[in-house]
N, CA, C and O atoms as a GROMACS GRO file, in nm:
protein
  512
    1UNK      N    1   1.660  -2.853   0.480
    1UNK     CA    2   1.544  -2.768   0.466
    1UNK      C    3   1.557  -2.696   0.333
    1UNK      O    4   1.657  -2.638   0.290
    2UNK      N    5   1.426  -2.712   0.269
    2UNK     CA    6   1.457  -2.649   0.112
    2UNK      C    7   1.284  -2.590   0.078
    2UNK      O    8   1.174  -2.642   0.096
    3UNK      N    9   1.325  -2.474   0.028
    3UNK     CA   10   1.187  -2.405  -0.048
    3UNK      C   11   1.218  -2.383  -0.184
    3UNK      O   12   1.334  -2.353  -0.212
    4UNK      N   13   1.143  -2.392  -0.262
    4UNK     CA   14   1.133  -2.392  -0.374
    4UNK      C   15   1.083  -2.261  -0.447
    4UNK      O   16   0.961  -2.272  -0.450
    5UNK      N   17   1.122  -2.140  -0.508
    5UNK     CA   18   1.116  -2.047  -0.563
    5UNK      C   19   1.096  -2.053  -0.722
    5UNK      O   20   1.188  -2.086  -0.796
    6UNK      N   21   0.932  -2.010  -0.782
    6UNK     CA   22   0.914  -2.021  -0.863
    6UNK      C   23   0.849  -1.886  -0.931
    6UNK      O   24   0.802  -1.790  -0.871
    7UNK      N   25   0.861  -1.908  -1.098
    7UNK     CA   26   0.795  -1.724  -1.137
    7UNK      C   27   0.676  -1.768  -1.229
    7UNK      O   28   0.700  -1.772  -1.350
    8UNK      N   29   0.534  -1.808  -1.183
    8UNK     CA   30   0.441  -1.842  -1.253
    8UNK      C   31   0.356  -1.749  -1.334
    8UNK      O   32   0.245  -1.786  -1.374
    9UNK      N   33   0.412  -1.607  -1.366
    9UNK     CA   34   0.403  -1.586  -1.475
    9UNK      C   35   0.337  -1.396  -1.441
    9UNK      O   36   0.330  -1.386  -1.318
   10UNK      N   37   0.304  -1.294  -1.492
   10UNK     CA   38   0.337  -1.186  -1.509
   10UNK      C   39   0.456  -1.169  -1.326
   10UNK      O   40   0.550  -1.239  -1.286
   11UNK      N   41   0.385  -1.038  -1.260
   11UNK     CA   42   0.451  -1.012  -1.156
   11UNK      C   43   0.469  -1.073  -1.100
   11UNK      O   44   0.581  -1.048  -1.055
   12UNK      N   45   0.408  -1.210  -1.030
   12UNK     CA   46   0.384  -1.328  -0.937
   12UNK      C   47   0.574  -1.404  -0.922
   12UNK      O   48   0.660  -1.438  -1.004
   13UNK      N   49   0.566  -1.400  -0.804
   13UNK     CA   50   0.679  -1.518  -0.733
   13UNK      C   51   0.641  -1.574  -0.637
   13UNK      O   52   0.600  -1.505  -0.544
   14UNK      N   53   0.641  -1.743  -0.624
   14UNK     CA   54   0.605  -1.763  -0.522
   14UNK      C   55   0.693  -1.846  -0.483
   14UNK      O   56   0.802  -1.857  -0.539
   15UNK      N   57   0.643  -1.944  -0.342
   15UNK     CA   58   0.732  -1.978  -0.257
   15UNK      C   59   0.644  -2.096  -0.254
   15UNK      O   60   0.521  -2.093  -0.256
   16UNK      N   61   0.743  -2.236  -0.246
   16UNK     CA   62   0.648  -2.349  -0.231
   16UNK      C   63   0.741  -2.465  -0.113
   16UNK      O   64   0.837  -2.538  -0.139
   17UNK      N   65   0.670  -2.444   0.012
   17UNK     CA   66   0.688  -2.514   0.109
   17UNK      C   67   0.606  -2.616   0.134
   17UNK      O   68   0.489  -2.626   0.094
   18UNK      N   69   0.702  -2.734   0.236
   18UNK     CA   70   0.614  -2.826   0.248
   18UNK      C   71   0.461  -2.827   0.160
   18UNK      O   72   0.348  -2.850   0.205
   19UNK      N   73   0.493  -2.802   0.053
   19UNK     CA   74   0.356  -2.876   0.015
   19UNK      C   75   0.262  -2.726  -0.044
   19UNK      O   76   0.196  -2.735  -0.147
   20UNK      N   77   0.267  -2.622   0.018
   20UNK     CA   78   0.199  -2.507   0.028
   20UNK      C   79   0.249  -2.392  -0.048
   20UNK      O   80   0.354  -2.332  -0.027
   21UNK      N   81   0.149  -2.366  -0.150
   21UNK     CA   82   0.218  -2.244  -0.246
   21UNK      C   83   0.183  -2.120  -0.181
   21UNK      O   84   0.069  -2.088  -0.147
   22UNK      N   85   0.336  -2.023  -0.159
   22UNK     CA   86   0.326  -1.917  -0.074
   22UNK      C   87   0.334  -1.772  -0.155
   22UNK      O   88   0.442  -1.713  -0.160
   23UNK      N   89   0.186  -1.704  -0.232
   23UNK     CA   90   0.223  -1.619  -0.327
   23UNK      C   91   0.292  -1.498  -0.313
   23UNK      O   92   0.270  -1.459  -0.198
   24UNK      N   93   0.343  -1.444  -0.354
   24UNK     CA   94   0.392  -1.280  -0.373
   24UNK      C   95   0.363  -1.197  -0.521
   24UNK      O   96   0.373  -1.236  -0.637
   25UNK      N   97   0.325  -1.066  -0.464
   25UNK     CA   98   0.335  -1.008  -0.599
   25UNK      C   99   0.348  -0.866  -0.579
   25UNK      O  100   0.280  -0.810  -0.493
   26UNK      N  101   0.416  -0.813  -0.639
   26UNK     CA  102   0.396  -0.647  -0.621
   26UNK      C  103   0.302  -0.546  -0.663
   26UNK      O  104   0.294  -0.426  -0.637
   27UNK      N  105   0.208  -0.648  -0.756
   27UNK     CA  106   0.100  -0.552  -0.820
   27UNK      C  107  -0.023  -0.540  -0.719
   27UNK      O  108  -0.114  -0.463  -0.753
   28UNK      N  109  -0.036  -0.618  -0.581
   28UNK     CA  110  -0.138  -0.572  -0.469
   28UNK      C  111  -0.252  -0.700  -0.485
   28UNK      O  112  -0.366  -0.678  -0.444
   29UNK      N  113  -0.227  -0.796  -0.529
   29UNK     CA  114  -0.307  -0.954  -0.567
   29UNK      C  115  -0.273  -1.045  -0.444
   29UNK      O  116  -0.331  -1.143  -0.397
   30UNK      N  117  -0.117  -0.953  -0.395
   30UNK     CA  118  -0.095  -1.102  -0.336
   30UNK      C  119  -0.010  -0.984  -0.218
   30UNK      O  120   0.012  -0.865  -0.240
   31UNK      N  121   0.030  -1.069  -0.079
   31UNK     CA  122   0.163  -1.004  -0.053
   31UNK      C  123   0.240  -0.953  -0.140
   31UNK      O  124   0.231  -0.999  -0.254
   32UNK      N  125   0.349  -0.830  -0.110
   32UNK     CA  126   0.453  -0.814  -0.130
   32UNK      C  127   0.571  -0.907  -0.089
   32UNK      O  128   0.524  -0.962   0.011
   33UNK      N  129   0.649  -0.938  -0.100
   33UNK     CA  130   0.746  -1.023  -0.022
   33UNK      C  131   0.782  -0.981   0.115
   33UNK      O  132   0.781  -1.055   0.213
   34UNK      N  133   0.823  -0.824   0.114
   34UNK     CA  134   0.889  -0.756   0.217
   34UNK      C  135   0.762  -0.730   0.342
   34UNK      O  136   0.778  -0.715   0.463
   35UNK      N  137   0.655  -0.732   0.274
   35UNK     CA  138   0.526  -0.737   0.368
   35UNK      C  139   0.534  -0.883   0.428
   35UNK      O  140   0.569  -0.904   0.544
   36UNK      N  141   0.512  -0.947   0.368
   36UNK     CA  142   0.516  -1.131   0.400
   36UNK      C  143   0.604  -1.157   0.473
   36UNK      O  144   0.599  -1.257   0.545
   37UNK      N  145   0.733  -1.055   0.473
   37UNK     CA  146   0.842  -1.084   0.560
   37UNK      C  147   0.860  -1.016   0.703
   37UNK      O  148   0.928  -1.048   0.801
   38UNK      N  149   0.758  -0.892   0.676
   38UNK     CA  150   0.689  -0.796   0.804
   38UNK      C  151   0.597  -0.855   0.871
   38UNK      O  152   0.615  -0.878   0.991
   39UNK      N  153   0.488  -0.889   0.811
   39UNK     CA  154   0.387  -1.007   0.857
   39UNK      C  155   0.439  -1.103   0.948
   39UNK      O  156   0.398  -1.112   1.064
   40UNK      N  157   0.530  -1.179   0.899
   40UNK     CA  158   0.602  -1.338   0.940
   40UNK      C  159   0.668  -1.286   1.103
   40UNK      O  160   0.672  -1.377   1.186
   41UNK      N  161   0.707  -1.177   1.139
   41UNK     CA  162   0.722  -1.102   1.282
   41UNK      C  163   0.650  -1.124   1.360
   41UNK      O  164   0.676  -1.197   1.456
   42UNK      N  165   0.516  -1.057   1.337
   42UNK     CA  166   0.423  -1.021   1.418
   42UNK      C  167   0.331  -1.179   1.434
   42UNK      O  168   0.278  -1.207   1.542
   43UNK      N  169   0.324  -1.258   1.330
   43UNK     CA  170   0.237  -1.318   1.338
   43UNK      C  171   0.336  -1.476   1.393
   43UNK      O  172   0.277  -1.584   1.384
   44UNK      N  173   0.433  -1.473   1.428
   44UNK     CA  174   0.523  -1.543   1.481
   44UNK      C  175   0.552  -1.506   1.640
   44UNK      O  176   0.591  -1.592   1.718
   45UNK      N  177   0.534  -1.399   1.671
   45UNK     CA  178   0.508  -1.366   1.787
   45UNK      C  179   0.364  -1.404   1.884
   45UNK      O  180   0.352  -1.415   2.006
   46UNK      N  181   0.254  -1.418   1.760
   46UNK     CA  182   0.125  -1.420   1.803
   46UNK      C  183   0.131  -1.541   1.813
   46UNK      O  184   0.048  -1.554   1.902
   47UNK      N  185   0.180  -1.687   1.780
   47UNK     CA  186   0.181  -1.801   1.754
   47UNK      C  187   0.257  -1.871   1.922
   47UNK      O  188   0.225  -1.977   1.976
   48UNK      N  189   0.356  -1.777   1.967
   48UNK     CA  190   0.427  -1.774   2.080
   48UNK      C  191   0.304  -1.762   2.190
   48UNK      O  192   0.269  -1.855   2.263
   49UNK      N  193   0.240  -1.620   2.188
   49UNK     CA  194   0.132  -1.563   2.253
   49UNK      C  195   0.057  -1.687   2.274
   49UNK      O  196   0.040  -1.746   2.381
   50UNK      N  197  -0.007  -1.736   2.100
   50UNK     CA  198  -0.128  -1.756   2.125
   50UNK      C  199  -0.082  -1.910   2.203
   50UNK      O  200  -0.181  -1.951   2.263
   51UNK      N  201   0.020  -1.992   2.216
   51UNK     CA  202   0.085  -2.113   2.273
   51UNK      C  203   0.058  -2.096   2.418
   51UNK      O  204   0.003  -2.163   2.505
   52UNK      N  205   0.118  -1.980   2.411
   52UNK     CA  206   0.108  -1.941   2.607
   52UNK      C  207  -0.029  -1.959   2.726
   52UNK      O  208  -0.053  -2.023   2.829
   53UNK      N  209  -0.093  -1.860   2.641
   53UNK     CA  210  -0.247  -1.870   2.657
   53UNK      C  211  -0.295  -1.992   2.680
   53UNK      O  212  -0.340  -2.048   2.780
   54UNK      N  213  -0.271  -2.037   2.530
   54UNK     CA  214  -0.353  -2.164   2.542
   54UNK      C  215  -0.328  -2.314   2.613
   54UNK      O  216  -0.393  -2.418   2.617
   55UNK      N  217  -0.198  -2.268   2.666
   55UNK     CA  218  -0.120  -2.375   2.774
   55UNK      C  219  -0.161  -2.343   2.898
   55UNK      O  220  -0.110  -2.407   2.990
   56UNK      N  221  -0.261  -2.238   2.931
   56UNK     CA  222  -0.276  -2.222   3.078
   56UNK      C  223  -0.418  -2.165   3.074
   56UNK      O  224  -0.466  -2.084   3.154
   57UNK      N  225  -0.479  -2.225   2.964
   57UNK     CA  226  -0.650  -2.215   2.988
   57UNK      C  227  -0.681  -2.031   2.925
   57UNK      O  228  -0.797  -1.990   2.925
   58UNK      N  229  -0.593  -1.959   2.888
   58UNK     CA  230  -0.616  -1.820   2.886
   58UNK      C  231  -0.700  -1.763   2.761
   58UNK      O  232  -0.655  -1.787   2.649
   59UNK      N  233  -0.822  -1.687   2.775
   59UNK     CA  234  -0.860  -1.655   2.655
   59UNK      C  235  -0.800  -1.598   2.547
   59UNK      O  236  -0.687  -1.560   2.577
   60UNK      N  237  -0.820  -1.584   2.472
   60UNK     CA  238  -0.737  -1.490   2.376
   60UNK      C  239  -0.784  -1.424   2.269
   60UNK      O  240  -0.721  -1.393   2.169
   61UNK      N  241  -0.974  -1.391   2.310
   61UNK     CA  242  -1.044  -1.356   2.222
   61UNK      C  243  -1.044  -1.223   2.188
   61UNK      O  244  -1.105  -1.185   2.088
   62UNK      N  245  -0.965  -1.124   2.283
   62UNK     CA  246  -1.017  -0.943   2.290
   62UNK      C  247  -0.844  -0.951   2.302
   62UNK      O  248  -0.809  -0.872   2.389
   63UNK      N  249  -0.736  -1.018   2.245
   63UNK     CA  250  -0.605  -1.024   2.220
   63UNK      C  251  -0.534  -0.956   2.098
   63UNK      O  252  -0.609  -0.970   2.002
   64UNK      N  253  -0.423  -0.890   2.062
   64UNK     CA  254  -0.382  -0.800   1.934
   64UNK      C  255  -0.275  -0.826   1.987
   64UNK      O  256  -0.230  -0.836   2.101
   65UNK      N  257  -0.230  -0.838   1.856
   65UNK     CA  258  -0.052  -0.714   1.890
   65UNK      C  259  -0.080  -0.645   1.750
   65UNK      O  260  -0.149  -0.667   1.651
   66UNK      N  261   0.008  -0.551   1.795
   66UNK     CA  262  -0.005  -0.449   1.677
   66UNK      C  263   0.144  -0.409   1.698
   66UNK      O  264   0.217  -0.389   1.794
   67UNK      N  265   0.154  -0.408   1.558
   67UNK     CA  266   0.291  -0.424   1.535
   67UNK      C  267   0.372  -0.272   1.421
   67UNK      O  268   0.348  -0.267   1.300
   68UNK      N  269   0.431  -0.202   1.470
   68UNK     CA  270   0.455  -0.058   1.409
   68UNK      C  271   0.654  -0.074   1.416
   68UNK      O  272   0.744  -0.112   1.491
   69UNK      N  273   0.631  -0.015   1.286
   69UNK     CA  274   0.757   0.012   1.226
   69UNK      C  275   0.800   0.122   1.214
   69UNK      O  276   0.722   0.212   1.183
   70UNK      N  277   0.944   0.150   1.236
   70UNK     CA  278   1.015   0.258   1.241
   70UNK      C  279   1.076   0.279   1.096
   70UNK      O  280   1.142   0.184   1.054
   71UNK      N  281   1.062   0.387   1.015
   71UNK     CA  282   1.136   0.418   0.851
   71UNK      C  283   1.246   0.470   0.935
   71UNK      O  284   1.221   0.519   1.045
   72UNK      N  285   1.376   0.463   0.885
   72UNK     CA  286   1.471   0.550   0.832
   72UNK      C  287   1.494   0.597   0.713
   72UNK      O  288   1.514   0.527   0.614
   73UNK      N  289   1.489   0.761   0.717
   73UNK     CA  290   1.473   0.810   0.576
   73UNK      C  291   1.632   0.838   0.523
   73UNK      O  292   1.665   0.862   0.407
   74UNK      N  293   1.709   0.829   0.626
   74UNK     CA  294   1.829   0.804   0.540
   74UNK      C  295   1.919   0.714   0.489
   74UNK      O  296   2.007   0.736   0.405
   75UNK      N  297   1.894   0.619   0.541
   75UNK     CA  298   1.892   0.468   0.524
   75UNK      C  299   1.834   0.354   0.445
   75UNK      O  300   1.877   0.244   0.409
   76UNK      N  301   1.668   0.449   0.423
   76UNK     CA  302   1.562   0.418   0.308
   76UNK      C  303   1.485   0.219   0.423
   76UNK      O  304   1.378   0.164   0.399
   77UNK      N  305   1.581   0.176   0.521
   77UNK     CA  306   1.539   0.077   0.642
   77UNK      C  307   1.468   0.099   0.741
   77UNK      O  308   1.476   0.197   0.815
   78UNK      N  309   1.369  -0.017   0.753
   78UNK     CA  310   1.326  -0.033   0.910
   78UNK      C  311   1.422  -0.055   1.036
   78UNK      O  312   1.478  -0.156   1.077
   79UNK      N  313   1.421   0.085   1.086
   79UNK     CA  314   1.542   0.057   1.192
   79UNK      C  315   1.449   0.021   1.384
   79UNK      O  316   1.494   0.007   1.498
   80UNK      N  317   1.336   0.021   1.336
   80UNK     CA  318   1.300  -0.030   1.454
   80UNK      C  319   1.174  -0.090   1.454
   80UNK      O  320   1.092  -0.045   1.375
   81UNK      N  321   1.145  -0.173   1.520
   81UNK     CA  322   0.997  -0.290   1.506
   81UNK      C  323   0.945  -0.285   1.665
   81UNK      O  324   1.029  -0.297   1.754
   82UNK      N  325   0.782  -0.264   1.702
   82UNK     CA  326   0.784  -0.280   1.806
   82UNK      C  327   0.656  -0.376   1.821
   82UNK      O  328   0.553  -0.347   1.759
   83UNK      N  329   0.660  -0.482   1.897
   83UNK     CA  330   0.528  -0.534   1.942
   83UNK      C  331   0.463  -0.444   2.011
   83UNK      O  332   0.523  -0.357   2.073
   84UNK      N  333   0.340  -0.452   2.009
   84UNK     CA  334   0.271  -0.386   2.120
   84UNK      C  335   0.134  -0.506   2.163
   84UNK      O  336   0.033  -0.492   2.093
   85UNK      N  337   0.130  -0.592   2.248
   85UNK     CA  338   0.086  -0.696   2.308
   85UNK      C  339  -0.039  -0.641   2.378
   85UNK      O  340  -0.034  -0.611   2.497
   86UNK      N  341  -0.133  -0.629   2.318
   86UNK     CA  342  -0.299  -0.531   2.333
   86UNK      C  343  -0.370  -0.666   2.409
   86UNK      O  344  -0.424  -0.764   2.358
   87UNK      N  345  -0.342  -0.619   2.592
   87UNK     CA  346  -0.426  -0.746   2.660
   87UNK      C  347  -0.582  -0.703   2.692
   87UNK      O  348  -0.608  -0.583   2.691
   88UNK      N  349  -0.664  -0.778   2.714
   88UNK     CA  350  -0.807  -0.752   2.793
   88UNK      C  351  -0.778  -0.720   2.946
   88UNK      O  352  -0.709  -0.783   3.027
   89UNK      N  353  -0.838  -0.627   2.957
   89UNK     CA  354  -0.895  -0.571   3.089
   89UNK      C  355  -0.851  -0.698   3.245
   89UNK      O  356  -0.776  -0.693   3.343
   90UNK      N  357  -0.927  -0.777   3.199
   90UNK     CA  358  -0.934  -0.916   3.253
   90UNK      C  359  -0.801  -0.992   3.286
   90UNK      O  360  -0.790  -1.065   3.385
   91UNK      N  361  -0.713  -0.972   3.205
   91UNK     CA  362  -0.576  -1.049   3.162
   91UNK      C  363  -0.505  -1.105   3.281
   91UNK      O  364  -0.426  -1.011   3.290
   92UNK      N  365  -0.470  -1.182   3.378
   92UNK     CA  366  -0.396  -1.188   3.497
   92UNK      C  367  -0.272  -1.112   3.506
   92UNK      O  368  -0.195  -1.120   3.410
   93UNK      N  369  -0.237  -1.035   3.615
   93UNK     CA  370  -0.141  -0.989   3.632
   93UNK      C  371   0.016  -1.052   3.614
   93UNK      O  372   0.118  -0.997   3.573
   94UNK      N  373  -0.001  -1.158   3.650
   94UNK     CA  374   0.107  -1.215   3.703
   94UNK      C  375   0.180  -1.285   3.546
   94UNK      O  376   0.295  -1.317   3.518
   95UNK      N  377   0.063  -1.289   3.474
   95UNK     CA  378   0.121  -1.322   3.333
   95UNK      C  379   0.160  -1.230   3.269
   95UNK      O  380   0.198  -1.264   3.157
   96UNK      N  381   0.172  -1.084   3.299
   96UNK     CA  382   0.165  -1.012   3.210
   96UNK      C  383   0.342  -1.004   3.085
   96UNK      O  384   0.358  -0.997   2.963
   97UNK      N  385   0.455  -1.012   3.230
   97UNK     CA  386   0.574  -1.017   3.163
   97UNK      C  387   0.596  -1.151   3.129
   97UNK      O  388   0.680  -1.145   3.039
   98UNK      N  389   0.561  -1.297   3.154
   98UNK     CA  390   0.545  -1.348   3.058
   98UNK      C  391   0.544  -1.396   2.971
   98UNK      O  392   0.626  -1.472   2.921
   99UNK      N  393   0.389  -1.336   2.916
   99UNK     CA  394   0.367  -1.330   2.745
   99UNK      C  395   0.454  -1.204   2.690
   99UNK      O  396   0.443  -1.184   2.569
  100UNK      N  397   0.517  -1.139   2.744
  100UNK     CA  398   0.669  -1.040   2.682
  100UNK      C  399   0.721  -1.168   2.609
  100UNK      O  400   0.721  -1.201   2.491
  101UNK      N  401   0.782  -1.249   2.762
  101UNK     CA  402   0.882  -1.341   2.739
  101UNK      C  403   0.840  -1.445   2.612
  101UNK      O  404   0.924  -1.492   2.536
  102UNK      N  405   0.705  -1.469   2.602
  102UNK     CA  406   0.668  -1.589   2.536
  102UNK      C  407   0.708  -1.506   2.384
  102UNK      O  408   0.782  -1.553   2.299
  103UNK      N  409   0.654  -1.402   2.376
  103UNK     CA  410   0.671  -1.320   2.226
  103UNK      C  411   0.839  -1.321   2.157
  103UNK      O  412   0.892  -1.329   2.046
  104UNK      N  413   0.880  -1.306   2.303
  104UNK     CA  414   1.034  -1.276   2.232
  104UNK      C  415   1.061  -1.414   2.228
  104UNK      O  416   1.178  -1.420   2.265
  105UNK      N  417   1.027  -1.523   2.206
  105UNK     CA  418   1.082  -1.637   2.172
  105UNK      C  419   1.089  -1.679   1.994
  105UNK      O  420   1.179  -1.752   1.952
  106UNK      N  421   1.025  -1.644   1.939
  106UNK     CA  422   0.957  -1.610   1.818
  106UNK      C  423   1.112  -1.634   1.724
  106UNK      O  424   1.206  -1.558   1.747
  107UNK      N  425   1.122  -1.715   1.648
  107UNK     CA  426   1.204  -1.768   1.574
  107UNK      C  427   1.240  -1.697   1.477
  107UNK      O  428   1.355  -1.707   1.435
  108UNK      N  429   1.132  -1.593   1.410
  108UNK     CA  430   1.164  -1.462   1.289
  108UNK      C  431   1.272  -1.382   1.392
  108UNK      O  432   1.385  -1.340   1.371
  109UNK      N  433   1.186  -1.379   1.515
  109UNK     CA  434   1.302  -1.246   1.549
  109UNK      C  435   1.460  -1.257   1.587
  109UNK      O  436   1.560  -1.185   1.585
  110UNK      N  437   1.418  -1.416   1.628
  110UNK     CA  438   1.608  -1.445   1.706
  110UNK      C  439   1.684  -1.436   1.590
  110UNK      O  440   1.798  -1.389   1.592
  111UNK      N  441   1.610  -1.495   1.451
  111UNK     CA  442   1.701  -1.491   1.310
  111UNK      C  443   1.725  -1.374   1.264
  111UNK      O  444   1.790  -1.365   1.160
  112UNK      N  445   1.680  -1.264   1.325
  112UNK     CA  446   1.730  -1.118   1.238
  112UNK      C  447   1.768  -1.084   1.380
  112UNK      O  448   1.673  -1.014   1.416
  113UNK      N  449   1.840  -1.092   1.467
  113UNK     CA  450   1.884  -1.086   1.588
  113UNK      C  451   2.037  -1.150   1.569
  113UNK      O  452   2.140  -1.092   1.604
  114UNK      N  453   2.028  -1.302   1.494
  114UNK     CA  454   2.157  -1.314   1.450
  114UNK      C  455   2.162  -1.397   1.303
  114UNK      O  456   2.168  -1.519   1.285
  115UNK      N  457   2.160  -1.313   1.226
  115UNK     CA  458   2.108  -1.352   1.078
  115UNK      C  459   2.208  -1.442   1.035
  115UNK      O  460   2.308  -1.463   1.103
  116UNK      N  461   2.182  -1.505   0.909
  116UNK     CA  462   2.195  -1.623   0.874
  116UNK      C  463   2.328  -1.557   0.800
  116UNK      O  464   2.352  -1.438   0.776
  117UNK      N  465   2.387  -1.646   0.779
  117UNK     CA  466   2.477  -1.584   0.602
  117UNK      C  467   2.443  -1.616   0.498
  117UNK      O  468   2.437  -1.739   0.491
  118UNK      N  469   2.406  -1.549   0.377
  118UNK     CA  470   2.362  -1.562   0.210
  118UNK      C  471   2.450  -1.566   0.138
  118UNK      O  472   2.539  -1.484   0.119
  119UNK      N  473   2.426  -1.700   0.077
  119UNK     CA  474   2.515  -1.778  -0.026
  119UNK      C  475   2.427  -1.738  -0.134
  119UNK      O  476   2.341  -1.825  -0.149
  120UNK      N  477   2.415  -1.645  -0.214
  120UNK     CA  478   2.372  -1.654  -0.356
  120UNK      C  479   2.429  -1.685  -0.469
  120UNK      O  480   2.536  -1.625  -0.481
  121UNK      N  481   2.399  -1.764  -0.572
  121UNK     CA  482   2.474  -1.826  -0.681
  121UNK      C  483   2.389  -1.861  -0.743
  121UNK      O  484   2.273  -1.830  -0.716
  122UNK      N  485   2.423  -1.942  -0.850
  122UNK     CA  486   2.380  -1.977  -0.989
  122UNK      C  487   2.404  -2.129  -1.019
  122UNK      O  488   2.510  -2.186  -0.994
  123UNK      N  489   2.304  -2.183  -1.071
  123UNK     CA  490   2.362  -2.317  -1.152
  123UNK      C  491   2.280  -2.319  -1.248
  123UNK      O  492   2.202  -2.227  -1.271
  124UNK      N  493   2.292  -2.471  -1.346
  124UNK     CA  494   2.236  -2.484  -1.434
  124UNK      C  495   2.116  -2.609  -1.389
  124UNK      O  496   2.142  -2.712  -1.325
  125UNK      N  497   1.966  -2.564  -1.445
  125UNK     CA  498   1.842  -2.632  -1.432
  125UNK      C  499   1.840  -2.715  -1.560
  125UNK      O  500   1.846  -2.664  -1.672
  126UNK      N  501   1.830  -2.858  -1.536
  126UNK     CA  502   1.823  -2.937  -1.605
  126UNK      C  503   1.714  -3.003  -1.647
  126UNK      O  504   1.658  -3.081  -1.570
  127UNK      N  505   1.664  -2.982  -1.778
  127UNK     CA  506   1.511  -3.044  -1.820
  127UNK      C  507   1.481  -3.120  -1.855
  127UNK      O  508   1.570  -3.150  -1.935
  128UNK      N  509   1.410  -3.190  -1.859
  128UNK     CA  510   1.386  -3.369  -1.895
  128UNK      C  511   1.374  -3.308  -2.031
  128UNK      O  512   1.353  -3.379  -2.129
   0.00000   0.00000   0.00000
């Protein structure tokens, strides 16, 4: 598995997966990275959600999560993340824990649950 990290020119970095250029920028054009990486939570959870649902006929039109972060100001870190799984009125009971369960399956979260190890280094890029 490989992404490709490129700097196409003032603030801009992007990310080029399978095929798909993934922008960042800090000047407010594009994501931030660390947003894109806040985003990639919530909306990885919703992907869980929206699987669940849609494996058992369930609407998912009046559906949210809303997703709130904890600062630590001495730390300058997010020391806590919470889903909050906003169902309709309507929602069946019996699903309710669930779509908990379906959320916490979510592949962003198990990886910062037990994070990877970072190899950063250097080589030399070779140009035709």
């Amino acid at each position: 598995m490989e992404m490709e990290i490129v700097f196409p020119g003032g603030a801009r970095v992007d990310a080029i997966a399978d095929g798909m250029v993934i922008p960042t920028n800090q000047d407010g054009s594009a994501p931030a990275p660390f947003g894109l990486f806040l985003a990639s939570i919530g909306t990885c959870a919703g992907i869980y959600v929206l699987s669940f649902c849609q494996q058992r006929g369930l609407p998912t039109d009046n559906m949210r999560i809303i997703q709130r972060m904890s600062f630590n100001p001495f730390t300058r870190m997010i020391d806590r993340i919470e889903l909050d799984i906003q169902l309709p009125p309507d929602f069946p009971e019996k699903y309710k824990d669930a779509v908990i369960r379906a959320a916490d399956l979510c592949a962003v979260k198990k990886h910062m649950e037990n994070p990877p190890v970072f190899d950063v280094h250097t080589s030399v890029f070779e140009t035709a």
